[in-house]
Biopython code that builds the backbone (N, CA, C, O; Angstrom):
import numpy as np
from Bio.PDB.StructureBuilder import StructureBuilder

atoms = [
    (1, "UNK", "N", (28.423, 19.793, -12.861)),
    (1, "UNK", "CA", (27.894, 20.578, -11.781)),
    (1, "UNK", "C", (27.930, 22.034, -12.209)),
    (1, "UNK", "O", (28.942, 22.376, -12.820)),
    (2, "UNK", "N", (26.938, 23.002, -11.976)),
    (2, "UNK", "CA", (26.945, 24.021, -12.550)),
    (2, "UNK", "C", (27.062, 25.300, -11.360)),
    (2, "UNK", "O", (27.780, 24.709, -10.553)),
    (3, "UNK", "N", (26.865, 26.398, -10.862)),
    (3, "UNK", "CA", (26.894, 27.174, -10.711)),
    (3, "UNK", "C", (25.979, 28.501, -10.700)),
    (3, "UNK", "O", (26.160, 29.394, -11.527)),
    (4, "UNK", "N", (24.737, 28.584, -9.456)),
    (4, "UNK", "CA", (23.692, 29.754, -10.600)),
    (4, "UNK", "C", (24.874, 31.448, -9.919)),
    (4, "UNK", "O", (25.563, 31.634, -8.916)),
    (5, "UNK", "N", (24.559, 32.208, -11.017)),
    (5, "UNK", "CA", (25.411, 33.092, -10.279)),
    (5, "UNK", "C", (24.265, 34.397, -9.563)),
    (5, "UNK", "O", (24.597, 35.568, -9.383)),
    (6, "UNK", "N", (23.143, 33.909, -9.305)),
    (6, "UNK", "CA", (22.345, 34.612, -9.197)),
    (6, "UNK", "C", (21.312, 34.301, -8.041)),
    (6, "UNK", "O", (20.421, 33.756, -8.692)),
    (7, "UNK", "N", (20.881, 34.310, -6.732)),
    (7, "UNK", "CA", (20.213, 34.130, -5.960)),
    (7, "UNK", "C", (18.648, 33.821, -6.162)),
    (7, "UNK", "O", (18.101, 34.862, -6.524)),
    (8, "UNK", "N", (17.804, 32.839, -6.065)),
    (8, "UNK", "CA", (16.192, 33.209, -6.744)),
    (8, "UNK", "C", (15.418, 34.257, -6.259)),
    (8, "UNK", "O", (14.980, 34.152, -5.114)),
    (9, "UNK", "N", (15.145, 35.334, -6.972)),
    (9, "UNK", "CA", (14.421, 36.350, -6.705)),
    (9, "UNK", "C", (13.610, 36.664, -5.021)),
    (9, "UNK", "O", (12.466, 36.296, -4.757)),
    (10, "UNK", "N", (14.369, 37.281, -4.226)),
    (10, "UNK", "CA", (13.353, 37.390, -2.791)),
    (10, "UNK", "C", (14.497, 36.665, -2.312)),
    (10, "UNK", "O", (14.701, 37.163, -1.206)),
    (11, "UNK", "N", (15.442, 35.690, -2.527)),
    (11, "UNK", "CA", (16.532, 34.955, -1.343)),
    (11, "UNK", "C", (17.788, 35.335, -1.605)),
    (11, "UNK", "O", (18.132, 35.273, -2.786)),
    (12, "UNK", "N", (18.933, 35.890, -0.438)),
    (12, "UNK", "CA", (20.301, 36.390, -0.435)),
    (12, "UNK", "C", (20.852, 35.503, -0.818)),
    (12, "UNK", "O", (21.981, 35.730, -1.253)),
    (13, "UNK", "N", (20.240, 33.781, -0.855)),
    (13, "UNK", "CA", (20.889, 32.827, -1.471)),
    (13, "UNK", "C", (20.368, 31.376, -1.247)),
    (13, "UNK", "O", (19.489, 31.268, -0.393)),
    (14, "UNK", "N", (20.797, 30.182, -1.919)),
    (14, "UNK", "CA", (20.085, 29.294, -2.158)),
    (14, "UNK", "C", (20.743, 28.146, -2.022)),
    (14, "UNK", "O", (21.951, 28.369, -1.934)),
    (15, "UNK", "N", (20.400, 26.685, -1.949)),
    (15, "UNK", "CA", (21.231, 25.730, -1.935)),
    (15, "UNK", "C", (20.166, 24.065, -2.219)),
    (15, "UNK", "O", (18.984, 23.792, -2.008)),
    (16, "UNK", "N", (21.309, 23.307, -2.764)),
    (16, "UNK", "CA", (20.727, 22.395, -3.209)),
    (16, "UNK", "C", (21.154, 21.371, -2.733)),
    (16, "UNK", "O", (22.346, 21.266, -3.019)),
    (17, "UNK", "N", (20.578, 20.047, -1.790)),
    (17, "UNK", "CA", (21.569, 18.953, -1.509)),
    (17, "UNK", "C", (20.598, 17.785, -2.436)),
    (17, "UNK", "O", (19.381, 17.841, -2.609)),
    (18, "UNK", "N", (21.458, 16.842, -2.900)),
    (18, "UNK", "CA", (21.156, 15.899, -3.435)),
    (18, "UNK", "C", (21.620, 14.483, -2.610)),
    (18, "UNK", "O", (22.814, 14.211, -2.732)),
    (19, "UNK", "N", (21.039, 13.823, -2.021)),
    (19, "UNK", "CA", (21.492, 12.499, -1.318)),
    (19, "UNK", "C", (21.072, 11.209, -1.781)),
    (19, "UNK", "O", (20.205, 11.160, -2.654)),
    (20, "UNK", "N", (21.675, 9.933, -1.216)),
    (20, "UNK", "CA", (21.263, 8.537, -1.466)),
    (20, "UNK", "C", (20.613, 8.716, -0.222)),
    (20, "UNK", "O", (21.013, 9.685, 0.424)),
    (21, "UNK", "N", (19.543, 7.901, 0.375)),
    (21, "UNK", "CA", (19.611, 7.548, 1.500)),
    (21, "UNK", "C", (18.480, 6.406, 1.459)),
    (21, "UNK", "O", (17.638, 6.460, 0.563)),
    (22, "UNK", "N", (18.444, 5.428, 2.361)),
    (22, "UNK", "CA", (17.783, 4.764, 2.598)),
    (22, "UNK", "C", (16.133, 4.537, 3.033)),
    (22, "UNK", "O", (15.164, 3.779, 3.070)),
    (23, "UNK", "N", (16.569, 5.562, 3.257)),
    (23, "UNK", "CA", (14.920, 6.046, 4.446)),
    (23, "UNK", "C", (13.820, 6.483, 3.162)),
    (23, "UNK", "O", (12.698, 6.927, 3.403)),
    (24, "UNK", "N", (14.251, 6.315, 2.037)),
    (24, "UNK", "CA", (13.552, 6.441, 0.474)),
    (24, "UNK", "C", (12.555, 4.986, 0.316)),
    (24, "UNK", "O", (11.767, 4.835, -0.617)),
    (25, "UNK", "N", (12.769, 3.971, 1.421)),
    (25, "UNK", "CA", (12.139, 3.268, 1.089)),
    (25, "UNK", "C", (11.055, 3.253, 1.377)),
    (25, "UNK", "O", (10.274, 2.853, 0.514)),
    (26, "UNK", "N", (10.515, 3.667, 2.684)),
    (26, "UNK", "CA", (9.435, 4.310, 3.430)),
    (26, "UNK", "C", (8.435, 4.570, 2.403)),
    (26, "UNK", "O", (7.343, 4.002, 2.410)),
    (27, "UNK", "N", (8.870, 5.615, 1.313)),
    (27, "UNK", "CA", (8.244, 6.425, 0.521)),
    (27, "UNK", "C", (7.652, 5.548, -0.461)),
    (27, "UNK", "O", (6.455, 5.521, -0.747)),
    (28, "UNK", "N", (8.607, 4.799, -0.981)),
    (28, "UNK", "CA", (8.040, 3.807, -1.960)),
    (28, "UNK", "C", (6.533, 2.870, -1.627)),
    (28, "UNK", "O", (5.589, 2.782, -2.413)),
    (29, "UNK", "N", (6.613, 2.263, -0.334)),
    (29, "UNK", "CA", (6.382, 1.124, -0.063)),
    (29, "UNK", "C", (4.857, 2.032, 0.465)),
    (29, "UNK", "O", (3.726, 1.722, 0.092)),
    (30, "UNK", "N", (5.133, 2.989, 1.239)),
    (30, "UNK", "CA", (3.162, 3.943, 0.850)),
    (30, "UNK", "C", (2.628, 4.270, -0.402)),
    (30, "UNK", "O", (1.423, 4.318, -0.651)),
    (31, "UNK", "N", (3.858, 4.572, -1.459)),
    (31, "UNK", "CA", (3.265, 4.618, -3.045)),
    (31, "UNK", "C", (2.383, 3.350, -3.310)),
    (31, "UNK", "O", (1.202, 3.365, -3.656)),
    (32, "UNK", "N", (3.131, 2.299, -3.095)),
    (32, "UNK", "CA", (2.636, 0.722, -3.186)),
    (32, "UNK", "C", (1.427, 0.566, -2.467)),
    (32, "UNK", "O", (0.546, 0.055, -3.159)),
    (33, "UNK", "N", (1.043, 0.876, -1.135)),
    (33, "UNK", "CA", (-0.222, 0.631, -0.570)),
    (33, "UNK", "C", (-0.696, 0.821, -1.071)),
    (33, "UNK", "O", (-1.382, 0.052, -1.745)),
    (34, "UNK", "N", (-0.665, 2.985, -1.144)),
    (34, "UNK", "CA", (-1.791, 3.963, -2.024)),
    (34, "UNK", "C", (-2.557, 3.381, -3.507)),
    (34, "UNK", "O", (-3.720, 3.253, -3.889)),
    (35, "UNK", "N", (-1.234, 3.127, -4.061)),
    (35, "UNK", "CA", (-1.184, 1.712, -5.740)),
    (35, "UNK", "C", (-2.382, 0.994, -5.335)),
    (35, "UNK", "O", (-3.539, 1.327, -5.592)),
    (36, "UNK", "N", (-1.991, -0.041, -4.664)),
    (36, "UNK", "CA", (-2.486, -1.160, -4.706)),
    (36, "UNK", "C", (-4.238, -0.832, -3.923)),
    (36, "UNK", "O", (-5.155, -1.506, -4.393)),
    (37, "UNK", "N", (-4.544, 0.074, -2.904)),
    (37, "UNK", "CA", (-5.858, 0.688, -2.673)),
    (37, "UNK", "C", (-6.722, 0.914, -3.975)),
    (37, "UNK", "O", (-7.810, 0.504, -4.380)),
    (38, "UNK", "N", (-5.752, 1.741, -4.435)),
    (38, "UNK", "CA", (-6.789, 2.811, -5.656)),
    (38, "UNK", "C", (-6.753, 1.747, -7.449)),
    (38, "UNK", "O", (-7.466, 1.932, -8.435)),
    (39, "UNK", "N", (-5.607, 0.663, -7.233)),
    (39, "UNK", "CA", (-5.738, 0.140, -8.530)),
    (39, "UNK", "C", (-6.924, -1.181, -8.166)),
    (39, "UNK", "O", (-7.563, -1.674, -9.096)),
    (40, "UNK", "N", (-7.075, -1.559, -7.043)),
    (40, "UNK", "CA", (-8.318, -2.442, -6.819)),
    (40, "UNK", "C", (-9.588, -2.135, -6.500)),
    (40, "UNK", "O", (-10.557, -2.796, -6.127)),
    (41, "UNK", "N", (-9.409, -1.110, -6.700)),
    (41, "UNK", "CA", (-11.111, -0.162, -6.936)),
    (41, "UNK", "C", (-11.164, 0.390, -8.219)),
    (41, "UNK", "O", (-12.095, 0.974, -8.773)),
    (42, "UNK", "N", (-10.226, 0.170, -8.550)),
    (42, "UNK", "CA", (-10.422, 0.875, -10.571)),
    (42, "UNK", "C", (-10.177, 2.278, -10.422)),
    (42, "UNK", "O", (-10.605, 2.870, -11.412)),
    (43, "UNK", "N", (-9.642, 3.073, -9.553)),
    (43, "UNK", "CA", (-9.665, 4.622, -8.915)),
    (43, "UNK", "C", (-8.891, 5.212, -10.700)),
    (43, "UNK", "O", (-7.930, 4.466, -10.512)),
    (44, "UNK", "N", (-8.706, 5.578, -11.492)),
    (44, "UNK", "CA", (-8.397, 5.974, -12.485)),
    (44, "UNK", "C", (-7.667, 5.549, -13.301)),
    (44, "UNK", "O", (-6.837, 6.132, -13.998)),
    (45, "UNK", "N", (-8.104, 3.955, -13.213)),
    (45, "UNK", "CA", (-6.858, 2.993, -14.555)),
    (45, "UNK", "C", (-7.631, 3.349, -15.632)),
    (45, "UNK", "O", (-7.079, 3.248, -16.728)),
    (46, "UNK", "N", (-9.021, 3.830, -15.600)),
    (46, "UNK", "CA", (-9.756, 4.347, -17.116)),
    (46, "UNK", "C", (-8.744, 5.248, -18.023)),
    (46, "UNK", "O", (-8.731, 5.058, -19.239)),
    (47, "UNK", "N", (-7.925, 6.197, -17.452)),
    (47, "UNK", "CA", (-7.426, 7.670, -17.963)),
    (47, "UNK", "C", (-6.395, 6.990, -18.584)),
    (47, "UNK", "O", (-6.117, 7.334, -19.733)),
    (48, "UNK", "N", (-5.585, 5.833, -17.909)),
    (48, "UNK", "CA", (-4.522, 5.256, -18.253)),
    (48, "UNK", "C", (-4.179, 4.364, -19.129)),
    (48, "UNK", "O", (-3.104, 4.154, -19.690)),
    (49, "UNK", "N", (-5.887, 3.511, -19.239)),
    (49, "UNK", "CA", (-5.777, 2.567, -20.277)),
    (49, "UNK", "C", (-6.593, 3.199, -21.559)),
    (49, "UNK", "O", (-6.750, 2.491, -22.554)),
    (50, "UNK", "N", (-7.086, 4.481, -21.526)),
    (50, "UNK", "CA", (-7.650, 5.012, -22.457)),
    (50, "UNK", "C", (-6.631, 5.459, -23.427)),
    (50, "UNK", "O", (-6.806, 5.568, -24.641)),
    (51, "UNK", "N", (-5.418, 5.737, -22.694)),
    (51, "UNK", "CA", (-4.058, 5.937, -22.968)),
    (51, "UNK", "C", (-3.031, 4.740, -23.663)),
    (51, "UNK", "O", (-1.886, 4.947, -24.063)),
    (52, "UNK", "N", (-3.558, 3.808, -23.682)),
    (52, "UNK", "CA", (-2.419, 2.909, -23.816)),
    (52, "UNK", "C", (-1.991, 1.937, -22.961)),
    (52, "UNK", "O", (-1.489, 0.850, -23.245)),
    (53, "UNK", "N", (-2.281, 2.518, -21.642)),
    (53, "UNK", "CA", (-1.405, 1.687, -20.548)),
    (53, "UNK", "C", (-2.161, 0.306, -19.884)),
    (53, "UNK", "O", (-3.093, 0.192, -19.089)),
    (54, "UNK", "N", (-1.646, -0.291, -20.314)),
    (54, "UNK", "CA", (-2.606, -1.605, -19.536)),
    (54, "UNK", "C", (-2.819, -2.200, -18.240)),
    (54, "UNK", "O", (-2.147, -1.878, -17.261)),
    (55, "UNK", "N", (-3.650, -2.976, -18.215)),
    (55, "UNK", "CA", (-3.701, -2.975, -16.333)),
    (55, "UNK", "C", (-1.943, -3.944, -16.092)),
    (55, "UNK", "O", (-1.129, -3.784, -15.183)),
    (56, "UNK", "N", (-1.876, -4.837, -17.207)),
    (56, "UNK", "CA", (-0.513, -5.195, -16.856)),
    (56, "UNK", "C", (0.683, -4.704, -16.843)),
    (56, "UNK", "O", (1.636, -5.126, -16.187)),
    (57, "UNK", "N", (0.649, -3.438, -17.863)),
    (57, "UNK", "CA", (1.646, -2.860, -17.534)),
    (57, "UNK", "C", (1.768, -2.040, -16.426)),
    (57, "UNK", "O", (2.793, -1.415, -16.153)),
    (58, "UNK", "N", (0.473, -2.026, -15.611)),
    (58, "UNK", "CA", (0.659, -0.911, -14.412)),
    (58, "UNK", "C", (1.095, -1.705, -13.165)),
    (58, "UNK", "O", (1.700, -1.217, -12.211)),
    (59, "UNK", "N", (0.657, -3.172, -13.312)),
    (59, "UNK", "CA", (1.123, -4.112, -12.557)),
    (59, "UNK", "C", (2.964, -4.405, -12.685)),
    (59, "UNK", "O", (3.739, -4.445, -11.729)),
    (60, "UNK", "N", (3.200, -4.523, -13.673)),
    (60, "UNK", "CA", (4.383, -4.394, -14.020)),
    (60, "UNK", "C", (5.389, -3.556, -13.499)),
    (60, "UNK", "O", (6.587, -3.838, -13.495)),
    (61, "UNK", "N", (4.640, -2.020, -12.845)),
    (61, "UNK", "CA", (5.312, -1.019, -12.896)),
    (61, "UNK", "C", (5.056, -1.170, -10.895)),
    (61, "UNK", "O", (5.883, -0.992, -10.000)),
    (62, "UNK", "N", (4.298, -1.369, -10.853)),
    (62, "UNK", "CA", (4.025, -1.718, -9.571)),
    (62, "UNK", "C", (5.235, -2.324, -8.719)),
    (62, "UNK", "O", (5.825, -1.832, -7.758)),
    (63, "UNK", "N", (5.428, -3.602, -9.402)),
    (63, "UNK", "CA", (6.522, -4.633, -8.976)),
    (63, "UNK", "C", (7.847, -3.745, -9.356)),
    (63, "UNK", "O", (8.790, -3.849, -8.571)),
    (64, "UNK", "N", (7.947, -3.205, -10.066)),
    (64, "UNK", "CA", (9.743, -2.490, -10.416)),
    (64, "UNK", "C", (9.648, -1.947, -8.604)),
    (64, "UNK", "O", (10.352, -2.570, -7.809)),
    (65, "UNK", "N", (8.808, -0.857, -8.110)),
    (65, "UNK", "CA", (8.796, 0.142, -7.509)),
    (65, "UNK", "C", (9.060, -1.028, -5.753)),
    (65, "UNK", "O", (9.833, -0.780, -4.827)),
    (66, "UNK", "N", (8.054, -2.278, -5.896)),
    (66, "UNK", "CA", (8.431, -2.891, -4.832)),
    (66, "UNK", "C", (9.786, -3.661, -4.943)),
    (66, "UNK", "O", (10.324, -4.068, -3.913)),
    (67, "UNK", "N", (10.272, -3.842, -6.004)),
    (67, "UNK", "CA", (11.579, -4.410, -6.085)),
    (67, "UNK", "C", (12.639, -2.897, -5.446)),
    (67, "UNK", "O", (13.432, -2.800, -4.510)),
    (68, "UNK", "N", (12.302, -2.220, -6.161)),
    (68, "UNK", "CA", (13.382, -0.675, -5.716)),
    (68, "UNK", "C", (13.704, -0.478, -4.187)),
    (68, "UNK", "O", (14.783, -0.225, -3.651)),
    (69, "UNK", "N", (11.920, -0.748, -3.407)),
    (69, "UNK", "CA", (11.963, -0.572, -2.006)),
    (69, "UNK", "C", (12.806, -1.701, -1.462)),
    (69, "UNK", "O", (13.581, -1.522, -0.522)),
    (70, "UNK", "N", (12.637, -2.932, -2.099)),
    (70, "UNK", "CA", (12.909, -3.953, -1.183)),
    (70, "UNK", "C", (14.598, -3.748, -1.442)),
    (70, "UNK", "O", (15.293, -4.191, -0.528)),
    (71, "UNK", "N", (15.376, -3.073, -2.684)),
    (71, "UNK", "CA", (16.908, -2.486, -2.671)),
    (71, "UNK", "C", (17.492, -1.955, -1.653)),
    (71, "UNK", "O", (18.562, -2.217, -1.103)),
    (72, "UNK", "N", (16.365, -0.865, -1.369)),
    (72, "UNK", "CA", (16.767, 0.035, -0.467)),
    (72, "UNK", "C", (16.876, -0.320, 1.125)),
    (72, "UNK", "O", (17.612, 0.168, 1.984)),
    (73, "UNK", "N", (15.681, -1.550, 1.232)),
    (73, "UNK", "CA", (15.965, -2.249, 2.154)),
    (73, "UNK", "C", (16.782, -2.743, 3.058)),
    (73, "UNK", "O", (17.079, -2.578, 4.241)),
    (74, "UNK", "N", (17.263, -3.880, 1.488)),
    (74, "UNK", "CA", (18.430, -4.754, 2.024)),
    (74, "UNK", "C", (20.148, -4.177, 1.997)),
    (74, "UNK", "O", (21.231, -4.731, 2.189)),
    (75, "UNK", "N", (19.674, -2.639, 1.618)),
    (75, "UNK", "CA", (21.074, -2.671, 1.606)),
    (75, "UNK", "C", (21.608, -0.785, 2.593)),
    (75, "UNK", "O", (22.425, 0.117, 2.411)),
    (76, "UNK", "N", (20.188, -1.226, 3.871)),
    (76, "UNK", "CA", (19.977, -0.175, 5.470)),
    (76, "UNK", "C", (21.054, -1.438, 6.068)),
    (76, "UNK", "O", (21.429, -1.425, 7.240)),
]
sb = StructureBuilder()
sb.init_structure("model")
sb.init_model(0)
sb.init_chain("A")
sb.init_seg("    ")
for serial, (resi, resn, name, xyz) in enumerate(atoms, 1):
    if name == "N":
        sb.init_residue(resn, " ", resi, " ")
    sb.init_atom(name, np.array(xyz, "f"), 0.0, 1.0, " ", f" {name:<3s}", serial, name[0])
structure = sb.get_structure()
């Protein structure tokens, strides 16, 4: 944990909270809609697989993110 000893430019002072919380799942699970909208219209898997990334690996990555939500879920 560090210490700034210095306020960011324009503020008498600053602060940072970092939390777990549950209510993170919310967030996920609209990533997943938004996902699943724009990857079944082809909305920019071109940029991605021009890249390397395959439609399975985006599927792949898909499922981590609904597994994460469904964590956060079961354990509100």
């Amino acid at each position: 944990m560090g210490v700034a000893e210095t306020a960011p430019e324009g503020f008498a002072s600053s602060g940072l909270a970092l939390v777990n919380h549950t209510g993170i799942a919310a967030v996920f699970e609209r990533l997943i809609t938004n996902f699943d909208i724009m990857f079944d219209n082809h909305a920019y898997t071109h940029w991605y697989e021009n890249n390397g990334v395959s439609r399975d690996m985006m599927a792949h990555a898909r499922n981590t993110i609904v597994n994460l939500a469904q964590s956060y879920r079961d354990a509100s």
